[in-house]
C-alpha positions as CSV (number, residue, x, y, z in Angstrom):
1,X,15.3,-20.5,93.0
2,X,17.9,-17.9,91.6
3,X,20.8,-19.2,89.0
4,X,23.2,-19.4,91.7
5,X,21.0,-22.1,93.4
6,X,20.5,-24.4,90.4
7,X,23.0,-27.3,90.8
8,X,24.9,-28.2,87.7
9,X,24.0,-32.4,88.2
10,X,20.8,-33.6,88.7
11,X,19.1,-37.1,88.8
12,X,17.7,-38.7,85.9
13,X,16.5,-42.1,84.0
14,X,18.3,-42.1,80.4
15,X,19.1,-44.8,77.9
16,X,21.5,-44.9,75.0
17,X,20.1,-47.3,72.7
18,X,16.7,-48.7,72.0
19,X,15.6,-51.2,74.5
20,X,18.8,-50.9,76.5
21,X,18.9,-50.3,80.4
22,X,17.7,-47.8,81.9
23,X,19.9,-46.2,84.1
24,X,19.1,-43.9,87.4
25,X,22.0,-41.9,87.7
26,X,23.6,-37.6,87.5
27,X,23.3,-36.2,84.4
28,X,24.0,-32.4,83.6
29,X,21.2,-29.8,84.3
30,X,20.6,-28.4,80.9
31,X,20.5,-24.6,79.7
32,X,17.6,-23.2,78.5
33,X,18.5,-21.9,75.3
34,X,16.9,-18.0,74.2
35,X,13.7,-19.4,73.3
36,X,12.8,-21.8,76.5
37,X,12.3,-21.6,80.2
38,X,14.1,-24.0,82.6
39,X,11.3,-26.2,84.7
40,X,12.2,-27.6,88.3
41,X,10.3,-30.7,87.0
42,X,8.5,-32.1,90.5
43,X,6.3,-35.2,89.3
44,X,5.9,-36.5,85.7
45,X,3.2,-38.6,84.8
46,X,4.3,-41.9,82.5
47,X,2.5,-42.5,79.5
48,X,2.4,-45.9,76.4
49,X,4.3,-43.2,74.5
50,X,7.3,-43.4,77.1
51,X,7.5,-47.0,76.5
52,X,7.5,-46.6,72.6
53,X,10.3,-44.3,73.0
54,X,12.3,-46.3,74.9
55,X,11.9,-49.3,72.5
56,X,11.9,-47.1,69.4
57,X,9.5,-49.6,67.9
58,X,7.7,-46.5,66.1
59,X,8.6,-45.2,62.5
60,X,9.5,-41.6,63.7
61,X,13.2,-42.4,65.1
62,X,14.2,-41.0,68.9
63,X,17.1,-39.2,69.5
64,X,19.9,-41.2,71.6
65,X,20.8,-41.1,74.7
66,X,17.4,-39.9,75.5
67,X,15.6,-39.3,78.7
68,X,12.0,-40.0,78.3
69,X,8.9,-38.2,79.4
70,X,6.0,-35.7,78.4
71,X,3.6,-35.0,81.6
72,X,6.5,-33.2,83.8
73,X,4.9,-30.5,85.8
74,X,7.2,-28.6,87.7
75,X,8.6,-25.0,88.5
76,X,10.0,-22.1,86.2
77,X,13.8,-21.7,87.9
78,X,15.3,-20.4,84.8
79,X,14.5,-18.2,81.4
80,X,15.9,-17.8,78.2
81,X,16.6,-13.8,77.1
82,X,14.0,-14.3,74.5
83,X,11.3,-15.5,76.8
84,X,8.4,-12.9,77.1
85,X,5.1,-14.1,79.5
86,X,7.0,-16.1,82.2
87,X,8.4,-15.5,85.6
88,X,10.9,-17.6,87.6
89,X,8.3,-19.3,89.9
90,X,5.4,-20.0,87.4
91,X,4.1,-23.2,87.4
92,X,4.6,-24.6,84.3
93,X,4.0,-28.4,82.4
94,X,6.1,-30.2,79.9
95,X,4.1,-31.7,77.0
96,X,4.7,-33.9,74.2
97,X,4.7,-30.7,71.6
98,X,7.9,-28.9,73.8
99,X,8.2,-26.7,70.3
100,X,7.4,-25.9,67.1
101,X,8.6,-23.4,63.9
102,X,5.7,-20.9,64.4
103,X,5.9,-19.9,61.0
104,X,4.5,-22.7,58.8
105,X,1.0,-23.4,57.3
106,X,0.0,-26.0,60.1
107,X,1.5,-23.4,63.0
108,X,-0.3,-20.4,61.5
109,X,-3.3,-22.7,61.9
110,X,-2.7,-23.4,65.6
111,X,-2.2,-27.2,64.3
112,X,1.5,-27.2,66.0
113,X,1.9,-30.5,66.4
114,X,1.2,-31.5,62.9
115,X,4.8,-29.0,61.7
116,X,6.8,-30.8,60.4
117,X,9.8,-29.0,62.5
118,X,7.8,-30.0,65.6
119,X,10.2,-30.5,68.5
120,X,8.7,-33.9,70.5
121,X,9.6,-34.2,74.9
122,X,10.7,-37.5,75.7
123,X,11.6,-38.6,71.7
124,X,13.3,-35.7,70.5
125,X,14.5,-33.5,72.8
126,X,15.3,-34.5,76.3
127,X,12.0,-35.0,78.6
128,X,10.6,-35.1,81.9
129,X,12.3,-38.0,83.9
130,X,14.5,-35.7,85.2
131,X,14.6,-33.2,87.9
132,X,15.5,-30.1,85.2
133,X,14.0,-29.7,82.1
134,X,13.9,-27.4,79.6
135,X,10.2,-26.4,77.1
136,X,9.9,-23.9,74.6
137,X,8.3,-21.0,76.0
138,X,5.5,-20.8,73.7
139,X,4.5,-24.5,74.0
140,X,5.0,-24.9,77.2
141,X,1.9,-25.2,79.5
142,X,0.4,-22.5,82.1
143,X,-0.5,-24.2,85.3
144,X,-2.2,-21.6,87.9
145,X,-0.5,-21.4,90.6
146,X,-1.8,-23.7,94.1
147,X,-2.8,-26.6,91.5
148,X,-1.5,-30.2,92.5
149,X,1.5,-30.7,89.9
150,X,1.1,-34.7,91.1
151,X,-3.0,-34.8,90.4
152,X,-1.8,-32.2,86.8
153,X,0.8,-34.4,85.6
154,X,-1.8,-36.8,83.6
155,X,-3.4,-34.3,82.0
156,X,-0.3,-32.8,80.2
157,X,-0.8,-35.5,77.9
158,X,-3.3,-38.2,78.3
159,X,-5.9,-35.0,79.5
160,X,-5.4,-32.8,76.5
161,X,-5.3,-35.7,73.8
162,X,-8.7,-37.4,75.2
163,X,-10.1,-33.7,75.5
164,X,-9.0,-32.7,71.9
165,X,-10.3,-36.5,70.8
166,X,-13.4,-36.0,72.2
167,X,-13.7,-32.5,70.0
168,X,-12.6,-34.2,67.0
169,X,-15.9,-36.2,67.3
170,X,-18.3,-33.6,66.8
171,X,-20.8,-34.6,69.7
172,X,-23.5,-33.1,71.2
173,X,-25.0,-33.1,75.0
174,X,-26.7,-36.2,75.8
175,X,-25.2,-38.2,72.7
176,X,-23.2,-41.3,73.4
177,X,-20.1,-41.7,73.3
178,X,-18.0,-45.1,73.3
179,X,-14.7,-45.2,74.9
180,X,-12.5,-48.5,73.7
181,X,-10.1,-49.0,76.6
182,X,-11.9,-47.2,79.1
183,X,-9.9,-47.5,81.9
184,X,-6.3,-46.9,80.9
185,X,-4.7,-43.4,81.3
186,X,-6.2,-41.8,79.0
187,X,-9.6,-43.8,79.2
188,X,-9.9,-43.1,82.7
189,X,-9.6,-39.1,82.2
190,X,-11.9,-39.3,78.9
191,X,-14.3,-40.6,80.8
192,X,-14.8,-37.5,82.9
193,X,-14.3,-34.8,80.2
194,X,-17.2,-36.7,78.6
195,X,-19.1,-36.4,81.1
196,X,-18.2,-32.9,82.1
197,X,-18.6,-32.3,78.5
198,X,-22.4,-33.5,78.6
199,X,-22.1,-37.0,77.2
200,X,-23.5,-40.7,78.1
201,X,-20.6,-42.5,78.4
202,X,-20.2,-46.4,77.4
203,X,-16.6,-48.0,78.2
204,X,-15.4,-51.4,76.9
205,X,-12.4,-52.4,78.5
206,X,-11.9,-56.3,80.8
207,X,-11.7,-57.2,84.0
208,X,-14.0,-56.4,87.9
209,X,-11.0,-53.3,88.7
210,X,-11.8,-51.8,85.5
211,X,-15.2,-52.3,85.6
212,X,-15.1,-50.8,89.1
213,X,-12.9,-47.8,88.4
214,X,-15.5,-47.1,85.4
215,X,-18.5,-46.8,87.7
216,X,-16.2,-45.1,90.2
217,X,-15.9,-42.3,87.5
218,X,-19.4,-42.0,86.5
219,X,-19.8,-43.8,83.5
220,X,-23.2,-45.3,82.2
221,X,-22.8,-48.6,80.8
222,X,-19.1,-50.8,81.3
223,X,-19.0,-53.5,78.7
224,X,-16.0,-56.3,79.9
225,X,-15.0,-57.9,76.7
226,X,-13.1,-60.6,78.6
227,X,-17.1,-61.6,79.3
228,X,-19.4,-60.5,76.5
229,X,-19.4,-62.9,73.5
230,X,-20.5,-59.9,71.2
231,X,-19.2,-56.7,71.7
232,X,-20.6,-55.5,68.7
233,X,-23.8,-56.5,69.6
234,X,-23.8,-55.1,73.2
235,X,-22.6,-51.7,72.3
236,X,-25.8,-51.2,69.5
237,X,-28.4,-52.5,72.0
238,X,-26.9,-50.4,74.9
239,X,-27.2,-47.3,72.9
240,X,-30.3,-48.0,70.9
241,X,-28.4,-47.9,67.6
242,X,-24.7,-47.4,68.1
243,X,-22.2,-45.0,69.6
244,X,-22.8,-41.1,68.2
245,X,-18.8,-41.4,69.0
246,X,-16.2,-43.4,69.6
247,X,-12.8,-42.6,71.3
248,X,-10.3,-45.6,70.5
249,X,-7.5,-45.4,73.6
250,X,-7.2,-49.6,73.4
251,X,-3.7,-50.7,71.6
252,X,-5.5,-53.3,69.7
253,X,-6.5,-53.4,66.0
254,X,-9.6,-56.1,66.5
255,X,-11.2,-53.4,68.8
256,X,-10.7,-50.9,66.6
257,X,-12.1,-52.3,63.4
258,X,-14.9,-53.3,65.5
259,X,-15.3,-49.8,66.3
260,X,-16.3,-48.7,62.6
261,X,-18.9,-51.4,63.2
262,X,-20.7,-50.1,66.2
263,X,-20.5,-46.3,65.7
264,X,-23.9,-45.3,64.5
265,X,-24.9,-43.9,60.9
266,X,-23.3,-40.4,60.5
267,X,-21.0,-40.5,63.8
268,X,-17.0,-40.3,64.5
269,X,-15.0,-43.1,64.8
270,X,-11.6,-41.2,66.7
271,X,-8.2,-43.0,66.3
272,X,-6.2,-41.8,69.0
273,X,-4.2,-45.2,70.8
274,X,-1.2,-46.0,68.6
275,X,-0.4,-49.7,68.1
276,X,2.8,-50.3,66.0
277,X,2.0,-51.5,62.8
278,X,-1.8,-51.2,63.0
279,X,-4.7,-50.4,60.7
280,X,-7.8,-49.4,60.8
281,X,-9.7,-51.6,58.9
282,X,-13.1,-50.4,58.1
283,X,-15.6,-51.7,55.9
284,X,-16.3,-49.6,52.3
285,X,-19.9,-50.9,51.9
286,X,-20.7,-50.2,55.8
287,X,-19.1,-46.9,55.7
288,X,-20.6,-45.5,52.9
289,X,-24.1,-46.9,53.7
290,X,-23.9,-45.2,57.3
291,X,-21.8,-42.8,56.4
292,X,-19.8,-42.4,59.1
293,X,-16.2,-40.5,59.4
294,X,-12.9,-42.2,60.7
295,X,-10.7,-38.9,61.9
296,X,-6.9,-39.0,63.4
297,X,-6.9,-37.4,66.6
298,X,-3.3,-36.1,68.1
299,X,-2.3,-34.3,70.8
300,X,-4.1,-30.5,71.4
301,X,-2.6,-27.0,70.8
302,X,-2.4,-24.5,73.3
303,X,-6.2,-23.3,72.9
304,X,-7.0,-27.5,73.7
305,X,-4.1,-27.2,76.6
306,X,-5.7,-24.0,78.4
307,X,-8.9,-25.7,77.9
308,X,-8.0,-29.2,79.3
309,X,-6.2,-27.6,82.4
310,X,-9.6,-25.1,83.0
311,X,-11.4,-28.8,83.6
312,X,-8.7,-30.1,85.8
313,X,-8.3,-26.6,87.9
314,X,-12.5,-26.5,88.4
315,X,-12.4,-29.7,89.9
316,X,-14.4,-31.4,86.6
317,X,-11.3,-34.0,86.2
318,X,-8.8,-35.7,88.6
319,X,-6.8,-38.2,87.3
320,X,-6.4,-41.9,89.0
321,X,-3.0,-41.4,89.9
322,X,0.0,-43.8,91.9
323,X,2.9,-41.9,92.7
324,X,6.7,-43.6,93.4
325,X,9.9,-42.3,92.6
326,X,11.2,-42.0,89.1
327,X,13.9,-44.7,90.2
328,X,11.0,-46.9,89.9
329,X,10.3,-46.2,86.0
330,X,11.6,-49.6,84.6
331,X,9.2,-51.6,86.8
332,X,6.6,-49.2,85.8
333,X,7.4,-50.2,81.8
334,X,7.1,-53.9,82.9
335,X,3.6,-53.2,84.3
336,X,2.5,-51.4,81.1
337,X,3.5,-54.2,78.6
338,X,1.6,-56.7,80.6
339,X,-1.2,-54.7,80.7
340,X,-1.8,-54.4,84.4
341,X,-2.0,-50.7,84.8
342,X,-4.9,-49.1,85.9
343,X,-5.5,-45.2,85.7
344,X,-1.7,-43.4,85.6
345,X,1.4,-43.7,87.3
346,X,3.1,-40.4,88.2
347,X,6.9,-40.5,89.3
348,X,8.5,-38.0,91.8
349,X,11.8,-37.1,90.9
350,X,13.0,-36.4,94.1
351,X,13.0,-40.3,94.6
């Protein structure tokens, strides 16, 4: 697509305040400023995140009017002067890091998205529900060429965070691992890096679909909670002692204070779902005595993005997806905050 073909309106959902509609209608096509390459955003994928946003129930304010998003994968059509490494036509994905300063402590570390600077896609800067988008060049993410940007979407976000989570746990081949909220958006794509990864995978998530999807994807042992009296319980007998690891994607604090519980003596509790307002409650005697480690887990850096996308492209990964046009995004957020999503929505923003 040259400049002259770029039109200067293009569709989009936006909201100006917290909460308040979410309109489908033209907005201006931004400009990539010297620093950032213009993406031809085809599908986005539509994560818990975009719903926090939207509501601005989280401590870290949004910008406003904002258009949401942070799994856009799309098509370079436009670069900034000081852009060095791309080429109009790339295929390229919007994450949740779009920048960062590149010159403090946590950047010279590669820990970008801890910078205090960091630039955030769909919260701070202008995301991927829209047809044009723009990402810092560095940050942005390198998808080779003839990959499905649909099937990619997911893994922009919910792909590199369960991957990175699943680092941050320190596991070995043939360990277990326990994934709390299995079959979510990001459950259902941690499942399969675990098991690419060499892990026995245990999920605990409710209901026959999610049950179903679980097996679908390979996992080892599905505990429904909406049946089993005593999680706890079922998730040390399963693994003859406890979970080496546990990956909590589930938005609720009772399953993740259970999860200091059933990770075994010297394994990883990972904190990685984000319910407003939540702690992890863990307890002191317990954690000491089994010495176990709680850790944070975030989003990856670029090393963790390459990475991710190197599973996806080998065919290790696919991600559960249902695609409908972006117009479609509120009923998508009504869905989410009943619960009653399972795997990942993608929108197309051609519709």
């Amino acid at each position: 697509m040259s400049a002259s073909q770029i039109p200067e309106t293009q569709k989009a959902v936006i909201f100006y305040e917290n909460g308040g509609e979410l309109q489908y209608k033209d907005i201006p096509v931004p400009k990539p400023k010297s620093n950032e390459i213009l993406i031809n955003v085809k599908y986005s994928g539509v994560c818990h995140t975009d719903l926090h946003a939207w509501k601005g129930d989280w401590p870290l304010p949004t910008k406003l009017p904002l258009v949401g998003g942070h799994e856009g994968a799309g098509v370079v059509v436009a670069i900034g002067e000081n852009v060095k490494g791309w080429k109009i036509g790339d295929y390229a994905g919007i994450k949740w890091l779009n920048g960062s300063c590149m010159a403090c402590e946590y950047c010279e570390l590669s820990n970008e998205s801890n910078c205090p600077e960091a630039d955030l896609s769909g919260y701070t800067h202008d995301g991927s529900f829209q047809q044009y988008a723009t990402a810092d060049a560095v940050q942005a993410a390198r998808i080779p060429a003839g990959t499905d940007l649909a099937e990619v979407a997911p893994v922009l976000c919910a792909g590199i965070t369960v991957y990175k989570a699943l680092k941050s746990a320190n596991l070995r081949a043939g360990e277990w691992v326990a994934i709390s909220g299995a079959c979510g958006g990001l459950g259902s794509l941690a499942i399969q890096y675990a098991k690419a990864m060499g892990y026995r995978v245990l999920g605990i998530d409710g209901g026959d679909e999610k049950a179903a999807l679980f097996n679908e994807l390979g996992g080892e042992v599905f505990i429904d909670f909406t049946k089993t009296k005593d999680v706890t319980k079922a998730v040390i007998d399963a693994t003859n002692g406890g979970a080496h690891g546990v990956i909590n994607v589930s938005v609720s604090e009772a399953a993740i204070e259970a999860s200091t519980v059933y990770c075994r003596a010297n394994g990883t509790v990972v904190l990685v779902g984000l319910p407003g307002g939540a702690k992890c409650k863990s307890d002191v005697f317990n954690q000491v005595v089994k010495s176990t480690t709680i850790v944070g887990s975030y989003v990856g850096n670029r090393a963790d993005t390459r990475e991710a996308l190197d599973f996806f492209a080998r065919g290790l990964v696919k991600s559960p997806i249902k695609v409908v046009g972006l117009s479609e995004l509120p009923s998508i957020y009504e869905k989410m905050q009943k619960g009653a999503i399972v795997g990942r929505y993608v929108v197309d923003t051609s519709k």
